[in-house]
PDBQT receptor file of N, H, CA, C and O in Angstrom, charges set to zero:
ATOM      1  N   UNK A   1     -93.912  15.547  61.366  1.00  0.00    +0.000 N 
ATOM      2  CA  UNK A   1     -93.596  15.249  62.742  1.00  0.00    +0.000 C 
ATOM      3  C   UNK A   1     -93.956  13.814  63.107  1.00  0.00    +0.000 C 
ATOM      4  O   UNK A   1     -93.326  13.164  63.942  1.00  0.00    +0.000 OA
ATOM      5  N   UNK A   2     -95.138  13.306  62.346  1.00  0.00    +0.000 N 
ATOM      6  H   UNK A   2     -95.650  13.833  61.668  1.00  0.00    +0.000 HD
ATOM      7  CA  UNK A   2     -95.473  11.956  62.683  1.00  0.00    +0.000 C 
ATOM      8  C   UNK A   2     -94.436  10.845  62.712  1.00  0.00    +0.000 C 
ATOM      9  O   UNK A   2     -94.384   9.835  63.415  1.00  0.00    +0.000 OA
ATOM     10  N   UNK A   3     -93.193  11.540  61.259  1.00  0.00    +0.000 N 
ATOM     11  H   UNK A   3     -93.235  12.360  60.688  1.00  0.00    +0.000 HD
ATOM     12  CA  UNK A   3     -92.410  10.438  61.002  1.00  0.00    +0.000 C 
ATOM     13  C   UNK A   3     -91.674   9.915  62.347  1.00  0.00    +0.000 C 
ATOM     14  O   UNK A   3     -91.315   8.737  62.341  1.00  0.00    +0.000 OA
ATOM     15  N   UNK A   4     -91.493  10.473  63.171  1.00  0.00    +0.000 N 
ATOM     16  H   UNK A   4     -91.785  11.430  63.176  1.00  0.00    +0.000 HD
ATOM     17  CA  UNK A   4     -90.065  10.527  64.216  1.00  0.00    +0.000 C 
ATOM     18  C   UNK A   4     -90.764  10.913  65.743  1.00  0.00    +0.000 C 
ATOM     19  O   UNK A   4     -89.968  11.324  66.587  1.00  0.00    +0.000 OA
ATOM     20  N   UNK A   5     -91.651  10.845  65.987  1.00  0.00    +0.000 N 
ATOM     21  H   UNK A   5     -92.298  10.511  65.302  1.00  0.00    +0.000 HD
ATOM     22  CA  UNK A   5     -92.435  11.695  67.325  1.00  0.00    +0.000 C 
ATOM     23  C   UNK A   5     -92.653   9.752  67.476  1.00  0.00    +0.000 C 
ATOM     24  O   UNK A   5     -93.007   8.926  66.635  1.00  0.00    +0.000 OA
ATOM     25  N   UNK A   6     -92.259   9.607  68.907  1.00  0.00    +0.000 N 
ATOM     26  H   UNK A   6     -91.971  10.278  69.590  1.00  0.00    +0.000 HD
ATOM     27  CA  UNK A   6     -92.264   8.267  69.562  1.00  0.00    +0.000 C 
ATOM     28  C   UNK A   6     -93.680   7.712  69.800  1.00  0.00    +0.000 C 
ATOM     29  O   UNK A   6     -93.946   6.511  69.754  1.00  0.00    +0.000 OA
ATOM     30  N   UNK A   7     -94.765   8.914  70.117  1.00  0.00    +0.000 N 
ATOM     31  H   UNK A   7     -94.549   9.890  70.154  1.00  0.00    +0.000 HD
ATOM     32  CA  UNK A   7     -96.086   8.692  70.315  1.00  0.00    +0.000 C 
ATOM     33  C   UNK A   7     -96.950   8.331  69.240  1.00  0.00    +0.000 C 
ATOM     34  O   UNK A   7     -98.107   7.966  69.447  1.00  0.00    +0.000 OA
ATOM     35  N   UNK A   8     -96.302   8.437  67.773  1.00  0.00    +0.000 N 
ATOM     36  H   UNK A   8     -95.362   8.733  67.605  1.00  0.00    +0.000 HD
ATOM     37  CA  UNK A   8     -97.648   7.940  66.557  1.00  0.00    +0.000 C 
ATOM     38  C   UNK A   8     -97.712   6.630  67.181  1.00  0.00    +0.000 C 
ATOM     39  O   UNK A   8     -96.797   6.129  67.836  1.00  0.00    +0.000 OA
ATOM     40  N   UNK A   9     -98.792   6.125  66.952  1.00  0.00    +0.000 N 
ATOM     41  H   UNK A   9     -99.535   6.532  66.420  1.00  0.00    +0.000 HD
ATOM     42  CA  UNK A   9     -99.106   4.412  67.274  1.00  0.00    +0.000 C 
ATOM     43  C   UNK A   9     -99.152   4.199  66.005  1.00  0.00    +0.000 C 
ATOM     44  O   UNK A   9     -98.559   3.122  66.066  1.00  0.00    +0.000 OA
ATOM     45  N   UNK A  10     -99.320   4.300  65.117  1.00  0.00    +0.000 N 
ATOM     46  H   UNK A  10     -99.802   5.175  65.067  1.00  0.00    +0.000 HD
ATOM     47  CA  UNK A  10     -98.802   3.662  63.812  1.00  0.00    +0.000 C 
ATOM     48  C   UNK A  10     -97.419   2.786  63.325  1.00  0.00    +0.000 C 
ATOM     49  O   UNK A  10     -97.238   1.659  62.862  1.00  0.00    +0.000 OA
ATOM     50  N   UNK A  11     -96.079   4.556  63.885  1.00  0.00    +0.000 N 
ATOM     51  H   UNK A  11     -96.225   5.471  64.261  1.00  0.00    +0.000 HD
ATOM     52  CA  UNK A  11     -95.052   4.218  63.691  1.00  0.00    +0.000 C 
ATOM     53  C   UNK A  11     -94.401   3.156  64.653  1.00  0.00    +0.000 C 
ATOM     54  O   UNK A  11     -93.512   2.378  64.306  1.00  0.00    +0.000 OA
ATOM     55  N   UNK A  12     -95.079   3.239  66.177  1.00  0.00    +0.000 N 
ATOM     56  H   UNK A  12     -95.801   3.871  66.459  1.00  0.00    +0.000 HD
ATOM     57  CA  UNK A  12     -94.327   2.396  67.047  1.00  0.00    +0.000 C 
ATOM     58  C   UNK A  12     -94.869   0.785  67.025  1.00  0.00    +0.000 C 
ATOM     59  O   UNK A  12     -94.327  -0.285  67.300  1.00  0.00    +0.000 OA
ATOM     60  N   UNK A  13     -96.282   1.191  66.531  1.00  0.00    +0.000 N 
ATOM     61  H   UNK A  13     -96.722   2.061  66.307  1.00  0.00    +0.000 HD
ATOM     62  CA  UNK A  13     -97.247  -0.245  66.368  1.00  0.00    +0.000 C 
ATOM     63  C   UNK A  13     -96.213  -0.636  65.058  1.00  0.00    +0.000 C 
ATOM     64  O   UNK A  13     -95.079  -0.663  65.535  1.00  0.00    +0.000 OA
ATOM     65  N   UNK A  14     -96.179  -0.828  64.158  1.00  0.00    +0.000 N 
ATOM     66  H   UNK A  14     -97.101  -0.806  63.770  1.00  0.00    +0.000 HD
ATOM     67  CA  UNK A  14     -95.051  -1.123  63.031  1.00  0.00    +0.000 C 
ATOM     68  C   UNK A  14     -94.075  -1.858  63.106  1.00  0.00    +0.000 C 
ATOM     69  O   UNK A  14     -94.010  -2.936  62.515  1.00  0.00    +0.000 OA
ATOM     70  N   UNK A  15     -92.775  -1.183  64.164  1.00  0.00    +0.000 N 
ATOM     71  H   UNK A  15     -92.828  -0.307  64.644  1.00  0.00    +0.000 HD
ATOM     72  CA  UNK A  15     -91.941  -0.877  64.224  1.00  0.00    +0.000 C 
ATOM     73  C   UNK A  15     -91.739  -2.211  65.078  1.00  0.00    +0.000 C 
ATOM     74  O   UNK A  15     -90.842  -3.041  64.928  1.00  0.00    +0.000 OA
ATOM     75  N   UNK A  16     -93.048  -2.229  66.250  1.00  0.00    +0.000 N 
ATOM     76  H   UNK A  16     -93.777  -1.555  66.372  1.00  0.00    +0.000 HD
ATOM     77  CA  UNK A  16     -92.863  -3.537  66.890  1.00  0.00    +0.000 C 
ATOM     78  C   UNK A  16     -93.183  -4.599  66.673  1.00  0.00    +0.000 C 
ATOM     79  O   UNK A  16     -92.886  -5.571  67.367  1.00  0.00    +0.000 OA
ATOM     80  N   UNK A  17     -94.233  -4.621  65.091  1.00  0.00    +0.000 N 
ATOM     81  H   UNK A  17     -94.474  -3.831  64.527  1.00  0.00    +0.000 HD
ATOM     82  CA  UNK A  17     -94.551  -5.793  64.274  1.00  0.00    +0.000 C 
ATOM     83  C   UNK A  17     -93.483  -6.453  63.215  1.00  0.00    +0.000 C 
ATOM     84  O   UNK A  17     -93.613  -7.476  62.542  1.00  0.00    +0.000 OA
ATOM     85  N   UNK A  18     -92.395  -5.541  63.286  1.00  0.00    +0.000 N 
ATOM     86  H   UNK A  18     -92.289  -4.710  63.832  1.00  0.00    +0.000 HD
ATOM     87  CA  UNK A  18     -91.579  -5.759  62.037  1.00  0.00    +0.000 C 
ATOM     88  C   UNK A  18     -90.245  -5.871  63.205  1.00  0.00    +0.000 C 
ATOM     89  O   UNK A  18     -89.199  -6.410  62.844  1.00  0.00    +0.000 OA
ATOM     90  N   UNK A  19     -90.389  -5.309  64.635  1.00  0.00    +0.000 N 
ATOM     91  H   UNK A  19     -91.238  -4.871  64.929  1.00  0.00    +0.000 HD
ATOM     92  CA  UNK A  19     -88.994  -6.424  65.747  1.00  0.00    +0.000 C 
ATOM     93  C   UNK A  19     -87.907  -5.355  64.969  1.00  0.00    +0.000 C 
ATOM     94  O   UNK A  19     -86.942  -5.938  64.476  1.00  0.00    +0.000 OA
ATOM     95  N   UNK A  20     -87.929  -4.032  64.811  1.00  0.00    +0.000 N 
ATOM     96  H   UNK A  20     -88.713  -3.558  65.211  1.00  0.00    +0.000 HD
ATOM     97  CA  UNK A  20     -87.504  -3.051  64.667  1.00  0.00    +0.000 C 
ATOM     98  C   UNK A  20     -87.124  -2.162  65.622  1.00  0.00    +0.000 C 
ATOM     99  O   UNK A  20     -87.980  -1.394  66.060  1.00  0.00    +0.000 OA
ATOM    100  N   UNK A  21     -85.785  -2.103  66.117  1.00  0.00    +0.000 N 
ATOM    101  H   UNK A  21     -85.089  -2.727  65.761  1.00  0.00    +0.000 HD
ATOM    102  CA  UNK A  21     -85.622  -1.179  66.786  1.00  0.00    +0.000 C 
ATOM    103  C   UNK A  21     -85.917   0.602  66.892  1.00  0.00    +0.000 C 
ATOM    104  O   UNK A  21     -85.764   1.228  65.843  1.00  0.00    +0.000 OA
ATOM    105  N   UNK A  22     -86.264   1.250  67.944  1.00  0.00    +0.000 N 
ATOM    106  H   UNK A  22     -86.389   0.742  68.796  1.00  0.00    +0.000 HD
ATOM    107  CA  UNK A  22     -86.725   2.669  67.597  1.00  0.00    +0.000 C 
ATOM    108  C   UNK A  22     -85.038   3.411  67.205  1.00  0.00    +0.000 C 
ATOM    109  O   UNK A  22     -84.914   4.305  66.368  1.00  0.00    +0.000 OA
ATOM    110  N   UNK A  23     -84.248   3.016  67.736  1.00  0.00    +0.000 N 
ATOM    111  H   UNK A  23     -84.349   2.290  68.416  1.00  0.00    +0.000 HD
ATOM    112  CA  UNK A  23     -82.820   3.821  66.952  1.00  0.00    +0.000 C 
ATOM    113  C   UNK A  23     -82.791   2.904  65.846  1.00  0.00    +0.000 C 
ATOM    114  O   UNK A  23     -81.975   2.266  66.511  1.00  0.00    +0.000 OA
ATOM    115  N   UNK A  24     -82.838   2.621  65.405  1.00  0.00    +0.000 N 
ATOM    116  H   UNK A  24     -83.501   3.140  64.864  1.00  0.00    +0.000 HD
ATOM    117  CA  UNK A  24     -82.711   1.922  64.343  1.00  0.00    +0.000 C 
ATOM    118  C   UNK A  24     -83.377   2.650  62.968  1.00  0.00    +0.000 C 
ATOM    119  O   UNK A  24     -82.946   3.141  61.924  1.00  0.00    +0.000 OA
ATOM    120  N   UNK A  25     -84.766   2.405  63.641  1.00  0.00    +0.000 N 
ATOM    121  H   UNK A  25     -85.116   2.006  64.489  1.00  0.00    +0.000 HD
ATOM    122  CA  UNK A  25     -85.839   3.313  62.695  1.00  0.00    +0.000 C 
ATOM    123  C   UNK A  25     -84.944   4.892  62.383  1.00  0.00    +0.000 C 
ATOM    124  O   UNK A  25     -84.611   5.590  61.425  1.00  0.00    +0.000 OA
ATOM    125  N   UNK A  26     -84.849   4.877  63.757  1.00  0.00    +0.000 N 
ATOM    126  H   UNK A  26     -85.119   4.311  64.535  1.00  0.00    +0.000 HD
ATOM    127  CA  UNK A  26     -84.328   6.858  63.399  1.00  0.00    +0.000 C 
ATOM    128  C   UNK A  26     -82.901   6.693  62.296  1.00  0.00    +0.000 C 
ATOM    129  O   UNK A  26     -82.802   7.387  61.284  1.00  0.00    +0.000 OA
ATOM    130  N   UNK A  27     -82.041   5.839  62.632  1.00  0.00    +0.000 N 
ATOM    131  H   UNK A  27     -82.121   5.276  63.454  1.00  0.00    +0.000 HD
ATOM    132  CA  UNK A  27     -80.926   6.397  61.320  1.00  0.00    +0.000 C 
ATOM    133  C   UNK A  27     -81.163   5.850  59.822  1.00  0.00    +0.000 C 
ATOM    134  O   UNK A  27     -80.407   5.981  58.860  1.00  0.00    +0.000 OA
ATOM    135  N   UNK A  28     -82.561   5.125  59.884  1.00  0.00    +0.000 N 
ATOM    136  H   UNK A  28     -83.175   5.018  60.665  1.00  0.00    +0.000 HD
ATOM    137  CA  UNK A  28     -82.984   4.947  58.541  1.00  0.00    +0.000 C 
ATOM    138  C   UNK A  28     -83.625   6.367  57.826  1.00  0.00    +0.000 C 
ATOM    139  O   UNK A  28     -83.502   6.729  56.656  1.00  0.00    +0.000 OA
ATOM    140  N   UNK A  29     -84.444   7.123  59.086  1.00  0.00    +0.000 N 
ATOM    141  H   UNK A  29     -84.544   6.829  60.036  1.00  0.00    +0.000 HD
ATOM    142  CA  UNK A  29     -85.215   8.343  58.358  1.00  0.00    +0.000 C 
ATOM    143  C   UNK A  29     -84.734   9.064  59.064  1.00  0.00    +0.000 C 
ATOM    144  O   UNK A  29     -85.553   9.385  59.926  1.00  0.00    +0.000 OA
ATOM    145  N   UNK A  30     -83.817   9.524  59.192  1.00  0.00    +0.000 N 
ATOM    146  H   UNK A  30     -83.152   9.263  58.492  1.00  0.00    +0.000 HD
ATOM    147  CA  UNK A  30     -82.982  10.876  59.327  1.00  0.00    +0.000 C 
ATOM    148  C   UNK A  30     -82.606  11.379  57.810  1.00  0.00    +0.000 C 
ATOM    149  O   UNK A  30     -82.877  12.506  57.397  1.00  0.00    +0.000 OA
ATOM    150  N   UNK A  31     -81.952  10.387  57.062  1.00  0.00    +0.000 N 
ATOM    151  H   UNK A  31     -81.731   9.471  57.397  1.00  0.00    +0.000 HD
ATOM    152  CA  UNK A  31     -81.695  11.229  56.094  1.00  0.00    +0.000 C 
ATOM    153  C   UNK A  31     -82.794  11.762  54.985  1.00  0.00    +0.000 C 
ATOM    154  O   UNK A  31     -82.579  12.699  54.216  1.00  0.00    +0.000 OA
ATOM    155  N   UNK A  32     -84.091  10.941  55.050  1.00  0.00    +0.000 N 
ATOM    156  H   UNK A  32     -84.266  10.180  55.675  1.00  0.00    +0.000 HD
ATOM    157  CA  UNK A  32     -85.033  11.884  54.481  1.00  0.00    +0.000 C 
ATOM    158  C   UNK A  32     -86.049  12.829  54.867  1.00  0.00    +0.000 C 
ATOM    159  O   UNK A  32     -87.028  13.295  54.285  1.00  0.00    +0.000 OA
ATOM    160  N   UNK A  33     -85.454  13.009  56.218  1.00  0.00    +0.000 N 
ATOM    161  H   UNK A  33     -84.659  12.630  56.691  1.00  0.00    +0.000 HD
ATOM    162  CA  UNK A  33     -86.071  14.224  57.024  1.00  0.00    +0.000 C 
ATOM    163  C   UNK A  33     -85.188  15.003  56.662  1.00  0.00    +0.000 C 
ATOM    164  O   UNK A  33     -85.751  15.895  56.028  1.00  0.00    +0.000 OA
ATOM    165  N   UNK A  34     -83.979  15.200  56.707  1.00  0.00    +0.000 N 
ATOM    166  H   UNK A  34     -83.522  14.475  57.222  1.00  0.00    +0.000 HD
ATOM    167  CA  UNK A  34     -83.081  15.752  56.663  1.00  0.00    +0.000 C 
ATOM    168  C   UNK A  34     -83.241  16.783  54.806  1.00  0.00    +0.000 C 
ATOM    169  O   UNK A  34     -83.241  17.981  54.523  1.00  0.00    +0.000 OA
ATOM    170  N   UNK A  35     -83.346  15.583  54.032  1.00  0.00    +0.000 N 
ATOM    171  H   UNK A  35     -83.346  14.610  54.262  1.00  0.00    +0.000 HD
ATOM    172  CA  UNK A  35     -83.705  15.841  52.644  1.00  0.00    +0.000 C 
ATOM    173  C   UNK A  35     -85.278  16.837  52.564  1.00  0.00    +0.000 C 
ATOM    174  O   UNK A  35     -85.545  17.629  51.661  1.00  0.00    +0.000 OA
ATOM    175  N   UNK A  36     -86.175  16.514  53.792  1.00  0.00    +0.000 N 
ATOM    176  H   UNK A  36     -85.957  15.870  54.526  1.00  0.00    +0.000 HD
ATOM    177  CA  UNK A  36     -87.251  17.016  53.217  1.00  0.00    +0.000 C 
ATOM    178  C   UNK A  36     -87.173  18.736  53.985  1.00  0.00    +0.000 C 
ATOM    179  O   UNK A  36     -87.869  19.642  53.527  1.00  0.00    +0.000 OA
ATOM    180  N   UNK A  37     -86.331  18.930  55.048  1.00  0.00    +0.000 N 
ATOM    181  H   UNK A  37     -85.766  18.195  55.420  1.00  0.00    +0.000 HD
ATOM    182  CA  UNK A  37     -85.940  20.180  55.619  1.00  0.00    +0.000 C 
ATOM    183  C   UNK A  37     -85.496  21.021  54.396  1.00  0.00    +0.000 C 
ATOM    184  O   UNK A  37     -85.986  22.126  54.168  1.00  0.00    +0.000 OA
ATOM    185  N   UNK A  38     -84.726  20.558  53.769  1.00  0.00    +0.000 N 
ATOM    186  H   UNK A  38     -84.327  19.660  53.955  1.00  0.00    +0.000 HD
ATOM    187  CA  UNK A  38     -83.934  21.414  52.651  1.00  0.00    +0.000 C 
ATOM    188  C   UNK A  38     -84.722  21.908  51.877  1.00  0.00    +0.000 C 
ATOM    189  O   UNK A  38     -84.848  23.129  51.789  1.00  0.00    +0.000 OA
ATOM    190  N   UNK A  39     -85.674  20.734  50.886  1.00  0.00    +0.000 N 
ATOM    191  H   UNK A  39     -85.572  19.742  50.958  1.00  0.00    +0.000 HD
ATOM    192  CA  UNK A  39     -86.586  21.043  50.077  1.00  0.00    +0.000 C 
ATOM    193  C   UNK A  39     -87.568  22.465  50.939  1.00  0.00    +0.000 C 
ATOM    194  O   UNK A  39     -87.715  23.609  50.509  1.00  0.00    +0.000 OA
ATOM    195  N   UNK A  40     -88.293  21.670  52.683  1.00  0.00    +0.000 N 
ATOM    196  H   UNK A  40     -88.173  20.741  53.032  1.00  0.00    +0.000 HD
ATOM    197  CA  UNK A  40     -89.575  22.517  52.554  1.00  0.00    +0.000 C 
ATOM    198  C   UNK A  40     -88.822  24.737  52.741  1.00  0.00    +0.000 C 
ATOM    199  O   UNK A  40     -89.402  25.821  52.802  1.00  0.00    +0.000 OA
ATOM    200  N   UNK A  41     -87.501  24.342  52.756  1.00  0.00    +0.000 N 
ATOM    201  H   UNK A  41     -87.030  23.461  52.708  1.00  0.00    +0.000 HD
ATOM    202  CA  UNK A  41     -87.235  25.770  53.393  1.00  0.00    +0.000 C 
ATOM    203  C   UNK A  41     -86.825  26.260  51.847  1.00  0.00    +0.000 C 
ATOM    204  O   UNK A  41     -87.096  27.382  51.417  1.00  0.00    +0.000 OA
ATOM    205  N   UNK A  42     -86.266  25.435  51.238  1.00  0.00    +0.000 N 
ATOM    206  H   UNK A  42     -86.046  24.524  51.586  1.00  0.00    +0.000 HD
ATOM    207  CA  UNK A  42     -85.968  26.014  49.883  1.00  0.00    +0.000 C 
ATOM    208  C   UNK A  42     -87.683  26.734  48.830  1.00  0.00    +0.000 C 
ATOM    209  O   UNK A  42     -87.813  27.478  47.858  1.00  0.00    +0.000 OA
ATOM    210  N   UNK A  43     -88.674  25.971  49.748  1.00  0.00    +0.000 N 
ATOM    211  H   UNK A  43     -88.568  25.367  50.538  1.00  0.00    +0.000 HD
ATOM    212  CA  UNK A  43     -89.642  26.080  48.939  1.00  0.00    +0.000 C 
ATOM    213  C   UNK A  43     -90.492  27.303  49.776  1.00  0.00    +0.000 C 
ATOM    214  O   UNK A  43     -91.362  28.046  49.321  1.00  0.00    +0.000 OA
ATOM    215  N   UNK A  44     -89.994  27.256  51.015  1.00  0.00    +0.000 N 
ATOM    216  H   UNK A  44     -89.288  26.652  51.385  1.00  0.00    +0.000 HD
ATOM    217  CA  UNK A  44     -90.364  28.927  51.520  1.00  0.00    +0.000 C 
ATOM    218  C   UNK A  44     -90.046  29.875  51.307  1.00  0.00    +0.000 C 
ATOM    219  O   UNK A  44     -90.799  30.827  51.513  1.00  0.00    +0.000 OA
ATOM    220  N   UNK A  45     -88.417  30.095  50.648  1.00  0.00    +0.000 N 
ATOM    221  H   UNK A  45     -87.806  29.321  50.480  1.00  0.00    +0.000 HD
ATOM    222  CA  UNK A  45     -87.287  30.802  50.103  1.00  0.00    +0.000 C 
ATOM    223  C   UNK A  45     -88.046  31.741  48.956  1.00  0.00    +0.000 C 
ATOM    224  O   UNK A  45     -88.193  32.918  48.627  1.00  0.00    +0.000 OA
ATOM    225  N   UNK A  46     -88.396  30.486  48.609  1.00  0.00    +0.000 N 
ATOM    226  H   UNK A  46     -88.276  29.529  48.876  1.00  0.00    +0.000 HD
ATOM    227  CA  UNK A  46     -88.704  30.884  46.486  1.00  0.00    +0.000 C 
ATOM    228  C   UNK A  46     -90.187  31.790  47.502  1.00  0.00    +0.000 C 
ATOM    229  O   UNK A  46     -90.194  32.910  48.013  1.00  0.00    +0.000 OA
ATOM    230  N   UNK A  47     -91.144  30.844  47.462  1.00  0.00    +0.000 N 
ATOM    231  H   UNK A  47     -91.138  29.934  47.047  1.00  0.00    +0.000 HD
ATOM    232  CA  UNK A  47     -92.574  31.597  48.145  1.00  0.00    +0.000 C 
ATOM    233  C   UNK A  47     -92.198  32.843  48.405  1.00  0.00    +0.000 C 
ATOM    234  O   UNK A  47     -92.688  33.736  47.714  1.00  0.00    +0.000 OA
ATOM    235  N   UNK A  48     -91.228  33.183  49.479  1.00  0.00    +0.000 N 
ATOM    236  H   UNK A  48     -90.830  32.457  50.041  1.00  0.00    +0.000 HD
ATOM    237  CA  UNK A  48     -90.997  34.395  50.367  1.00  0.00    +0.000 C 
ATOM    238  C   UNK A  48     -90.179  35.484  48.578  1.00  0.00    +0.000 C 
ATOM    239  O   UNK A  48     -90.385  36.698  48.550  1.00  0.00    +0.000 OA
ATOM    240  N   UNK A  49     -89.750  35.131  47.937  1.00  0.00    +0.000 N 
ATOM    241  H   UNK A  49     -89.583  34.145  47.959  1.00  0.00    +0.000 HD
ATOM    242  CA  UNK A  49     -88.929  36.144  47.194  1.00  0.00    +0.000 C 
ATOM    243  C   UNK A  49     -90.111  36.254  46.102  1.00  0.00    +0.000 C 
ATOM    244  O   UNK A  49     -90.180  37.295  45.448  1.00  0.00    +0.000 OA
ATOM    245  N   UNK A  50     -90.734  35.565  45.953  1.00  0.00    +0.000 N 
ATOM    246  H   UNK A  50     -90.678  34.720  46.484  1.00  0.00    +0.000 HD
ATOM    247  CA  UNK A  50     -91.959  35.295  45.019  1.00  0.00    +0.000 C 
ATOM    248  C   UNK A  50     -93.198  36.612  45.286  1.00  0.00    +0.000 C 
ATOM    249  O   UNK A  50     -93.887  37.086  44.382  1.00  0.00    +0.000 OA
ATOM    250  N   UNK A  51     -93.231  36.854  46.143  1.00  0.00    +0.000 N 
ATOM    251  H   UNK A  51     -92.672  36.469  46.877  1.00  0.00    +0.000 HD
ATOM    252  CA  UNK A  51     -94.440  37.338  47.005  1.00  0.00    +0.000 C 
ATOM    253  C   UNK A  51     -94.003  38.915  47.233  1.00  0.00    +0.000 C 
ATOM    254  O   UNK A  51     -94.723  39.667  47.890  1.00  0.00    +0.000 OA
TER     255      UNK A  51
């Protein structure tokens, strides 16, 4: 959630050291949020049939 939640001060402190827009940021890591959704549900899948 940290990646994309407007309130980390990390990500926005960053973001405004590097003169980075916040949409900007987002269509860079959308697609590996997107990638890591797949993985973490695929990996609940297996867990859940596992169990």
């Amino acid at each position: 959630m940290n990646l994309w939640i407007p309130t980390s001060a990390v990500i926005m402190g960053g973001l405004a050291l590097a003169k980075v827009g916040y949409n900007t940021y987002l269509r860079f890591i959308a697609p590996l949020l997107a990638i890591l959704v797949v993985l973490i549900a695929g990996f609940l899948m297996l867990g859940a049939l596992m169990n």
